[in-house]
C-alpha positions in Angstrom: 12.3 -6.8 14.1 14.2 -3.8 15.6 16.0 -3.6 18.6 14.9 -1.2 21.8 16.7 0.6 24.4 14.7 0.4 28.0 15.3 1.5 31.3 13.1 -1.1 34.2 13.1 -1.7 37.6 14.3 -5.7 38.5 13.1 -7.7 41.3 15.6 -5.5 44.0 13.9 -2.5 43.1 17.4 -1.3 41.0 17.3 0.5 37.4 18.6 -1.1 34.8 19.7 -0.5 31.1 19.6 -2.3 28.3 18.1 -3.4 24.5 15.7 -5.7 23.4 14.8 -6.6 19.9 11.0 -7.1 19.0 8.3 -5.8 16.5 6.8 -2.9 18.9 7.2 -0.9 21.9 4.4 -3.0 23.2 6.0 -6.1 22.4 9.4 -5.0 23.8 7.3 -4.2 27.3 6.2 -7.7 27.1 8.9 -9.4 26.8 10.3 -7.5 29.6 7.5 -8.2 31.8 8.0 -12.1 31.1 11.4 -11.7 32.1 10.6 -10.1 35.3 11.2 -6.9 35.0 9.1 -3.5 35.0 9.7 -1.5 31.8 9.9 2.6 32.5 11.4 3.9 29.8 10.8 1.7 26.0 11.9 3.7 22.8 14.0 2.5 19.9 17.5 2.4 19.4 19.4 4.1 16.7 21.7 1.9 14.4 25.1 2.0 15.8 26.2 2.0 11.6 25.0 2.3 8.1 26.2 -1.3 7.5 24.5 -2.3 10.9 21.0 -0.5 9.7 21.3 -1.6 6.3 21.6 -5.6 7.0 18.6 -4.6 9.8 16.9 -3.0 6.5 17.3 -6.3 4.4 16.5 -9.0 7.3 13.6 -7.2 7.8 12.5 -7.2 4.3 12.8 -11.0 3.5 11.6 -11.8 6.9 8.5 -9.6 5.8 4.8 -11.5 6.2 3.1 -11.7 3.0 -0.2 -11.5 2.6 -0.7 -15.4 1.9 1.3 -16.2 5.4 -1.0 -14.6 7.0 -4.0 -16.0 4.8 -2.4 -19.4 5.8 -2.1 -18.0 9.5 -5.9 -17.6 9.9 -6.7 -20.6 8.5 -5.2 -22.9 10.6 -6.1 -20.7 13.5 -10.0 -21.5 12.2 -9.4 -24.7 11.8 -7.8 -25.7 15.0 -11.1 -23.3 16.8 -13.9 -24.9 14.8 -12.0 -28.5 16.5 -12.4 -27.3 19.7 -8.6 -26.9 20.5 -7.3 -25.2 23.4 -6.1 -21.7 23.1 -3.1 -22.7 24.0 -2.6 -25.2 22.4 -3.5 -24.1 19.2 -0.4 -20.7 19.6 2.0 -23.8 19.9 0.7 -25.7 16.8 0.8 -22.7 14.9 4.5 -22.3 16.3 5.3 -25.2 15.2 3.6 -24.2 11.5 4.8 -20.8 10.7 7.4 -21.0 8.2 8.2 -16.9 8.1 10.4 -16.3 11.3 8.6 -12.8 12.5 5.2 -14.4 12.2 6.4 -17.4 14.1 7.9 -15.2 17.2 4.7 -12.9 17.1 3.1 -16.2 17.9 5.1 -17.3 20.6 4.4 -13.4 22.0 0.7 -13.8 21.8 0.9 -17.3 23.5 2.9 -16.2 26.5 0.7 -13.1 26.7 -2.5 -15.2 26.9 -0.8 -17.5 29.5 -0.1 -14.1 31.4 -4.1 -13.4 31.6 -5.0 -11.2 28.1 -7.4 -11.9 26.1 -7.0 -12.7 22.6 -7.1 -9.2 20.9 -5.3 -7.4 23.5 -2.3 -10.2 22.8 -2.8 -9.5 19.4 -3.0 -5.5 19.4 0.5 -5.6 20.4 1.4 -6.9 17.4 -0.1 -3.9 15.2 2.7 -4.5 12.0 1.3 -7.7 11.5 -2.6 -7.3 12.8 -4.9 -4.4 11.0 -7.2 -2.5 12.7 -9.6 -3.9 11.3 -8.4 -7.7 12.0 -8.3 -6.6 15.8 -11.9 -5.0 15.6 -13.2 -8.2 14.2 -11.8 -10.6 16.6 -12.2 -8.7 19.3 -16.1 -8.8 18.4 -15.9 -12.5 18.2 -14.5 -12.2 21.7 -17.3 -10.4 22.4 -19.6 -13.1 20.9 -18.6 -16.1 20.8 -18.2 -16.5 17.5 -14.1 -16.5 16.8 -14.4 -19.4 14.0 -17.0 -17.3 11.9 -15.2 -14.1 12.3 -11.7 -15.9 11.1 -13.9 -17.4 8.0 -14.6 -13.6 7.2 -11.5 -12.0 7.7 -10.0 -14.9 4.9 -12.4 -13.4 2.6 -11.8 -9.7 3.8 -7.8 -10.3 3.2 -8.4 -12.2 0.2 -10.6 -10.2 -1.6 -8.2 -7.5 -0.8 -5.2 -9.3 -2.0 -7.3 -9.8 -5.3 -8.0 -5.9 -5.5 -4.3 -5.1 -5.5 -3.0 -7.9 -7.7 -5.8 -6.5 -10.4 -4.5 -2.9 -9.5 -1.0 -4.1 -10.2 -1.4 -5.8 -13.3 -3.0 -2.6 -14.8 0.0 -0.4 -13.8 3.0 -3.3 -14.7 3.0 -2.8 -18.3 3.1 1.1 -19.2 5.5 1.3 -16.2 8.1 -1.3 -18.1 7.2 0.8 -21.3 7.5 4.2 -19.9 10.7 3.0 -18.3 12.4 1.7 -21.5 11.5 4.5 -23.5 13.3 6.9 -20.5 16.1 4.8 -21.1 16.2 4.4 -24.8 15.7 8.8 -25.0 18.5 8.9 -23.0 20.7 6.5 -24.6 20.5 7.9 -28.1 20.6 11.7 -26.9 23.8 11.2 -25.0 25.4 8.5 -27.2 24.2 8.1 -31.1 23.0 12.2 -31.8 26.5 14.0 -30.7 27.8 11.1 -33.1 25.9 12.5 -36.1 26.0 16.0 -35.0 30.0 15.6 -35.5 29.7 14.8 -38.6 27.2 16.9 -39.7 28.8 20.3 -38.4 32.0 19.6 -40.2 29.8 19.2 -43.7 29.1 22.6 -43.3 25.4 21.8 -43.9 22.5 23.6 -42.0 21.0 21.9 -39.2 17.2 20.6 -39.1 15.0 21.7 -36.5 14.6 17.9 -35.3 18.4 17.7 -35.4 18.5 21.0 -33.3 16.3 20.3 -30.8 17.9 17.1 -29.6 21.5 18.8 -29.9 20.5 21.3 -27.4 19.2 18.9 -25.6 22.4 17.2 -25.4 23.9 20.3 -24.7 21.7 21.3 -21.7 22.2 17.6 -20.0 25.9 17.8 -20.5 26.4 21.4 -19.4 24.1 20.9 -16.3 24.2 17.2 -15.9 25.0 17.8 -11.8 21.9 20.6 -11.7 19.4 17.9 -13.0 20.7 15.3 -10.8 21.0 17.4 -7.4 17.7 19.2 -8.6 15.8 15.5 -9.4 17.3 14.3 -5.7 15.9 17.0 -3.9 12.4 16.8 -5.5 12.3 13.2 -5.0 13.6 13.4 -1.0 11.1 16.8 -0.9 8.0 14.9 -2.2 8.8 12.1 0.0 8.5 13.9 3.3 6.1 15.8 1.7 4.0 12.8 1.3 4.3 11.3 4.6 2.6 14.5 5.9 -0.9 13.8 6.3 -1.6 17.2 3.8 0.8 15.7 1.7 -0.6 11.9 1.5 -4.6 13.7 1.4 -3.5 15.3 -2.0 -1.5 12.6 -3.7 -4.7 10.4 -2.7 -7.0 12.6 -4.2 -4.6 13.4 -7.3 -4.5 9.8 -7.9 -8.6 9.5 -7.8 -9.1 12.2 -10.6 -5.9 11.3 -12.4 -7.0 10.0 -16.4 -7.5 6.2 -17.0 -6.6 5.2 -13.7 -8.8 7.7 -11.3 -11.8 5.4 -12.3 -9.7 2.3 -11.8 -8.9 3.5 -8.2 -12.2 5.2 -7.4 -13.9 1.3 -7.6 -11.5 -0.6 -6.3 -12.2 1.8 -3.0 -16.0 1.3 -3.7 -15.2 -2.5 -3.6 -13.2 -2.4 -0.2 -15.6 0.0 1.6 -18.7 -2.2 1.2 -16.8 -5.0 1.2 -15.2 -4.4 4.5 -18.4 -2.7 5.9 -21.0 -5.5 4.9 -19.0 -8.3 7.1 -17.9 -6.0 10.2 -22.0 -5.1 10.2 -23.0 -9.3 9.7 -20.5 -9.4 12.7 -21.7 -7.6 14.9 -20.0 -4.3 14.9 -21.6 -1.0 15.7 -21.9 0.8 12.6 -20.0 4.0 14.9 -17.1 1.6 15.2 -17.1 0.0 11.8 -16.8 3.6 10.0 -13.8 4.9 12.2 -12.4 0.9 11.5 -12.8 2.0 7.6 -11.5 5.5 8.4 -8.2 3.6 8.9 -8.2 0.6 6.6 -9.8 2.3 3.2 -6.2 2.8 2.1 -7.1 6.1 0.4 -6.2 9.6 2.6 -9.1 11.7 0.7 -11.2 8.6 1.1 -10.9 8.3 5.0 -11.2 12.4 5.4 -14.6 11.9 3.9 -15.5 8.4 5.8 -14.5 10.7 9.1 -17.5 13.3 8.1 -19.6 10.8 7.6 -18.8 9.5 10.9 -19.5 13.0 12.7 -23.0 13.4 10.9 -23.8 9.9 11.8 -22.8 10.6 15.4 -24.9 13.8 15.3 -28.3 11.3 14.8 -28.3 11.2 11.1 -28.3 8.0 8.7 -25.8 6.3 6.7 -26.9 7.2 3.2 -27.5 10.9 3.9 -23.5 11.8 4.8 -22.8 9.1 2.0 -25.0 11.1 -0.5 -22.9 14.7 0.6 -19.7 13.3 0.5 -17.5 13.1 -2.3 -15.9 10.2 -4.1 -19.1 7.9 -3.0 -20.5 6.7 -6.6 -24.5 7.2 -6.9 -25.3 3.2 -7.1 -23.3 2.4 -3.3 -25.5 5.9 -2.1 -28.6 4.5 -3.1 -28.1 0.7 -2.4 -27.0 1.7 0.9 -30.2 3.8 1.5 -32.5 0.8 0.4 -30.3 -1.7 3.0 -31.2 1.2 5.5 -34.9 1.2 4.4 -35.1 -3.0 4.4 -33.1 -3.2 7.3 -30.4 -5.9 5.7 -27.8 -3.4 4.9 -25.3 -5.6 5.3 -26.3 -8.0 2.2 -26.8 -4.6 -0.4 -23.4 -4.2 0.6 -22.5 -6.9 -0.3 -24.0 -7.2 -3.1 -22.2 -3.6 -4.7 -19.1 -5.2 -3.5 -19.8 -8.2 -6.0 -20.7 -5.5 -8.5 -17.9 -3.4 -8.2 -14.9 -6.0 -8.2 -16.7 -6.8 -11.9 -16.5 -3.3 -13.0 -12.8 -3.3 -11.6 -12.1 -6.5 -13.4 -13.7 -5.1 -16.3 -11.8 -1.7 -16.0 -8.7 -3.5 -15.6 -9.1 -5.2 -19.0 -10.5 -2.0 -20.5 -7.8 0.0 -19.5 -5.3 -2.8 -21.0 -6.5 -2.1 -24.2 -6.6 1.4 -23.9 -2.7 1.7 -22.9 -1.3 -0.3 -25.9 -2.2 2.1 -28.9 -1.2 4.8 -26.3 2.1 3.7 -25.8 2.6 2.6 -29.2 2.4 5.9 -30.2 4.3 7.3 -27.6 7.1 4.9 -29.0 6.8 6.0 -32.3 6.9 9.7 -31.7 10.2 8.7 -29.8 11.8 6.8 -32.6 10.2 9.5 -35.5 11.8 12.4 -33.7 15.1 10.2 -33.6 15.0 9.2 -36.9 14.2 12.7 -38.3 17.2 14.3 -36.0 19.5 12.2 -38.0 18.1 10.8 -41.3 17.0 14.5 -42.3 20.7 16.2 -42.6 22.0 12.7 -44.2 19.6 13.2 -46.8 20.8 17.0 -47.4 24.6 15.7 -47.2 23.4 13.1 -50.1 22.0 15.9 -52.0 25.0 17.6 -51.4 27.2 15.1 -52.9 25.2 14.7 -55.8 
């Protein structure tokens, strides 16, 4: 929730001022409009203090709906639908259900919206932080019709297939983060604490240094000379690729970094295989026109270099061509979903070869994920013990020379 300044016109005809808190623009204009009032002027306020914005920050994150609330969410609401229960009804059961408190007043929203005379999507499309596009496009064709109870049983499957994409995703990347982490931390803790140690000791023996023991003194040396260089130079880069990123050059190059990027580009090009005919085979059983079902993929693939190339394919389909043609010339597509595609095209049930590489494909990211498990541990493992050989040598190697010394 965030709050937002307005300026409205009241029942006398008079402007007034004031803030409302809500999840939208559009929501703040409805609650506005339910109190009477005729919004002019709806944008966000600012944060009147850091400690204001930052408790705003951490409601909003534990008040945050999760993927299962809204799994649970649309499977009431099709339950309650296939029983016949009034619309209205139903918003005030599922009030009474929602446990997670910004789902629960999105819910009251859509009911007094629907009460107001809107229909079920445009209630809902002022809710766009909790509602996809592609959730809207899909009940709104249900609207369309008739069928709202068969279009909530696919979305289920849409956001739970989905939610089992990313889970798989996540597990591969978990455990070389933790390791890559640890090792950062483990490098750092015995170049700035255990080496200068040594080196002490070593310098006043008057013996000559090793190249092992030389490299990670001047790398001591370089962190504790310029300590406040590396850390101003690693907070700018990290603020710079940050804004660079949310530029829509920026997010189309990290996408497409991330697609040709070793061991994981395959892992990512699949799981975007999986969501495209996963998504497109159920809007196309729905109903959708295939024009609208690419510009709904255009914005719910997830992947910036994905989307650029879904949008060609869009403006060649437009233009009087087929799907598998523009699929065929556009990048990132793999061969198999090209040429099931073109055979759904040729049959005429497109929708069920779609479904079918969307079957295929979350096996080959299952698969992958596994694959790519058992890849990563001898990797890392020999990360680790370069790390702890280059250690070992920095300081083992001049207290052998000191014991030779000796003798």
């Amino acid at each position: 929730m965030a709050n937002y300044s307005y300026l409205a016109i009241n029942e006398r005809g008079g402007n007034i001022t004031g803030t409302v808190e809500a999840d939208s623009p559009e929501m703040a204009e409805s609650i506005l409009l339910s109190r009477g009032l005729i919004p002019s002027k709806v944008t966000a306020a600012r944060a009147t203090g850091d400690g204001g914005s930052f408790f705003a920050k951490l409601q909003a994150g534990m008040n945050k709906v999760k993927i299962g609330d809204l799994v649970l969410f649309t499977k009431q609401f099709r339950s309650m639908m296939q029983a016949g229960v009034p619309i209205l009804r139903l918003f005030q059961v599922l009030e009474n259900q929602c446990q997670n408190q910004v789902l629960k007043e999105a819910v009251v929203a859509i009911c007094r919206d629907i009460k107001a005379g809107s229909s079920l999507h445009e209630a809902m499309k002022r809710h766009p932080a909790l509602f996809s596009p592609l959730y809207l496009s899909m009940i709104n064709a249900g609207e369309v019709s008739g069928t709202v109870p068969s279009i909530l049983e696919r979305l289920i499957k849409i956001i739970e297939h989905e939610a089992k994409i990313k889970s798989d995703i996540k597990s591969a990347l978990q455990y070389p983060i933790m390791v890559l982490v640890a090792l950062a931390v483990a490098f750092f803790v015995l170049l700035t604490f255990v080496i200068p140690k040594f080196a002490a000791i070593f310098s006043k023996s008057g013996i000559e240094m090793p190249i092992p023991t030389k490299i990670a003194m001047a790398l001591y040396q370089g962190l504790a000379d310029y300590w406040y260089i590396l850390i101003g130079g690693a907070i700018v880069l990290i603020f710079g690729l940050r804004s660079y990123i949310k530029t829509e050059k920026g997010r189309y190059v990290l996408d497409a970094f991330f697609l040709k990027f070793p061991l994981f580009g395959p892992l990512f090009q699949k799981a975007a295989m999986s969501r495209f005919a996963s998504i497109f085979a159920i809007l196309q059983a729905s109903g959708v026109p295939v024009m609208q079902a690419l510009t709904i993929l255009t914005d719910t693939i997830g992947n910036k270099a994905i989307s650029t190339e879904i949008q060609k394919v869009r403006e060649r389909v437009q233009e009087g061509q087929g799907i598998s043609g523009p699929l065929r010339a556009a990048k990132y597509f793999t061969p198999m979903l090209v040429d099931m595609v073109a055979i759904g095209e040729e049959s005429g049930n497109i929708d069920e070869m779609l479904g079918q590489i969307s079957i295929h494909y979350d096996d080959e990211v299952e698969y992958a994920v596994k694959s790519l498990s058992d890849m990563i541990g001898p990797i890392l493992m020999v990360g680790l013990a370069a790390v702890v050989g280059f250690f070992a040598l920095a300081i083992f190697l001049p207290m052998w020379d000191m014991t030779k010394m000796v003798k």
